[in-house]
Steps between C-alpha positions, in 0.01 A plus 500: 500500500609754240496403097730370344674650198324379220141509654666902539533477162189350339328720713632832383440405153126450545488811653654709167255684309332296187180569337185311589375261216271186484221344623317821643748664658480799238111541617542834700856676585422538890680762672867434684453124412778229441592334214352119493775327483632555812198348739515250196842396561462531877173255587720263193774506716446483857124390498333156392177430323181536722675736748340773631651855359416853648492833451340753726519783220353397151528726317438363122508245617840376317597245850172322432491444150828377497413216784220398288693442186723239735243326710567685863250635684455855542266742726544882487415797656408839387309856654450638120226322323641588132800251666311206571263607144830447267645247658178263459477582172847409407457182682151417376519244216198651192468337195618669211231440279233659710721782547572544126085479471483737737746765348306496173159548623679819724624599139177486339339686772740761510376613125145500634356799706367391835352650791710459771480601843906468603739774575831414653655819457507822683503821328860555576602155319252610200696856494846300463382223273253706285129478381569186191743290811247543783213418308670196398570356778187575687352283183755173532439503886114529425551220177682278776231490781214459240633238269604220786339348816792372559706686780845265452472640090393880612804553734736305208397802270470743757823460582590579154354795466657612863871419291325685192430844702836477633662464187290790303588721864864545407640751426613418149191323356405856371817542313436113276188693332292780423301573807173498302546131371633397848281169627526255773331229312768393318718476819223326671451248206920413494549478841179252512611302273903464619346386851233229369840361260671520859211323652512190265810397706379529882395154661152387395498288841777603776569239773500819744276832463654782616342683776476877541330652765434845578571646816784571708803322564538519919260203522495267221288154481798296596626301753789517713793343279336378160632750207814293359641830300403853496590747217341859504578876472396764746385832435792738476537787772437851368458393146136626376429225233225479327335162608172558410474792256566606135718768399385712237705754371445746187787729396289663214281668780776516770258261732616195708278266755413211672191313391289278744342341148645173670308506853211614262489208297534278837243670670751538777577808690823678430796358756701797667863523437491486910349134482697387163811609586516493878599884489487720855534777615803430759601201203430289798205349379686333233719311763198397732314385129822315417566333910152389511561313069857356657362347791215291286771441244703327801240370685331277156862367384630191594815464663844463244252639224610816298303881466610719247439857479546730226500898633646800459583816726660834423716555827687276645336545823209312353672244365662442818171540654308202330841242556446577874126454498610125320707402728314638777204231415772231471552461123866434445630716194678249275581793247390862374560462128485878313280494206552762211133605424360506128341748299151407517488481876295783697852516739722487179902574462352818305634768730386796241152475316477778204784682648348520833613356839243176628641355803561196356704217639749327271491234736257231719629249724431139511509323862520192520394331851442223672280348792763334763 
């Protein structure tokens, strides 16, 4: 029933840190995700072509890109709509050319003054990005919406401008210039640009779509016993993670806060850190949220097929906690393999940030079940 000792150790080397790259895995860094290749590795290994992969928490979507870049199938589930947003774009196949067309006439309009109608930004963000940013980006959002029809191209460039305000948010793009020659547009313009070269190498035709649907996980679309693998990581317990907001800090005028430009540019209503992270009062909320996920996980998996789940806790209370809840649902724990966290996760190893304490684990947990 349990592993043997080199699927132990092919596992545990997916699971160690390595940058993202290729294809369009680079499109957005989504919070607390996992590196590619190790729901790569996993549907190569114990999955075959045409099964059916899940994973009841999306995220960005990294589980179902990498199922349609080896001919599985793959249906996901997520509550936050920037989720399901980035993950279609990733896995939606846009030919370069029009793209590169597109860029250009954004570049040309940019120069021009137009009339435009769009602000994306409250007067918070404006105070910690500045007059020259906010205008900016209030004019590429307007630019995108009037120069294409096309909602599969819009949300392609949208998303880059979502990466682009993140990127001129830190807290260090004020110290690369002068703050009066500061500009988004040339952020916007590279980061366009890297994802249409990443696009050029996505499936023009994919024997299997992905599938992302948005909505909750305690009753998914499936029947009894018909996922053949499922790879996903739940929210973390007490971690407040920014899911579905910008961070936009200034040291110059001692200002840091969260933006909602991304539930702006949706046209979605803000999530609550209640709903995105399953956060309560008692902290029993969390367990209920996670019970009710188990159970569907269980209930869709066929028998001798393998879940694997990727979470963290801070106590050990909590990490005992979740085992039980496994095995009380009847998934037999093959193995817990630890997983050193890298830098560029939300939940990193980084236990100090600027010399100040973060609560941040140095290590998540990969459990690796199966349906007897």
């Amino acid at each position: 029933m349990n592993l043997n000792s080199d699927e132990i150790v092919y596992i545990t080397d997916l699971a160690k840190p390595e940058r993202d790259k290729g294809y369009t895995r680079t499109f957005y860094s989504y919070p607390a995700k996992f590196q590619a290749k190790l729901p790569r590795g996993l549907i190569k290994r114990y999955s075959s072509e045409g099964e059916l992969i899940f994973d009841p928490f999306v995220g960005g979507g990294t589980t179902g890109l990498e199922a349609l870049l080896i001919n599985r199938r793959f249906l996901g589930y997520d509550i936050n709509p920037f989720a399901i947003f980035v993950s279609n774009v990733k896995t939606t196949y846009i030919d370069p050319l029009i793209l590169n067309e597109n860029l250009k006439r954004f570049n040309l309009a940019f120069k021009e003054e137009l009339k435009l109608n769009h602000d994306i930004l409250d007067i918070d963000d404006k105070i910690c990005l500045g007059e020259k940013i906010s205008s900016e980006i209030n004019k590429l959002y307007g630019i995108i919406h009037q120069s294409s029809d096309n909602s599969v191209i819009r949300h392609f460039f949208e998303l880059a401008l979502i990466h682009s305000i993140k990127i001129v948010g830190r807290r260090d793009f004020e110290l690369r210039s002068r703050i009066e020659s500061q500009s988004i547009k040339p952020t916007f313009l590279r980061k366009s640009t890297k994802m249409i070269n990443e696009m050029i190498f996505l499936p023009k035709e994919s024997l299997y779509q992905p599938k992302f649907i948005l909505g909750s996980n305690h009753k998914v679309e499936l029947k009894d016993n018909s996922v053949d693998m499922i790879i996903t990581s739940p929210p973390y317990k007490d971690k407040d993670i920014e899911y579905q907001q910008i961070q936009i800090q200034r040291r110059s005028i001692n200002r840091s806060k969260r933006s909602h430009a991304i539930s702006t540019i949706l046209g979605v209503n803000p999530l609550s850190k209640k709903d995105l992270c399953w956060t309560g009062r008692s902290g029993e909320e969390y367990w209920n949220n996670s019970w009710k996920s188990l159970k569907e996980c269980y209930r869709v998996l066929k028998k001798n097929k393998f879940a694997f789940f990727w979470i963290g806790f801070k106590t050990l209370e909590d990490k005992t906690r979740f085992k039980s809840q496994i095995k009380t649902i009847k998934l037999h724990i093959c193995e817990t393999i630890p997983v050193t966290l890298s830098h560029d996760r939300a939940a990193s190893g980084r236990s100090t940030h600027h010399g100040k304490k973060t609560g941040m684990m140095s290590k998540d947990y990969l459990y690796i079940t199966k349906k007897t």
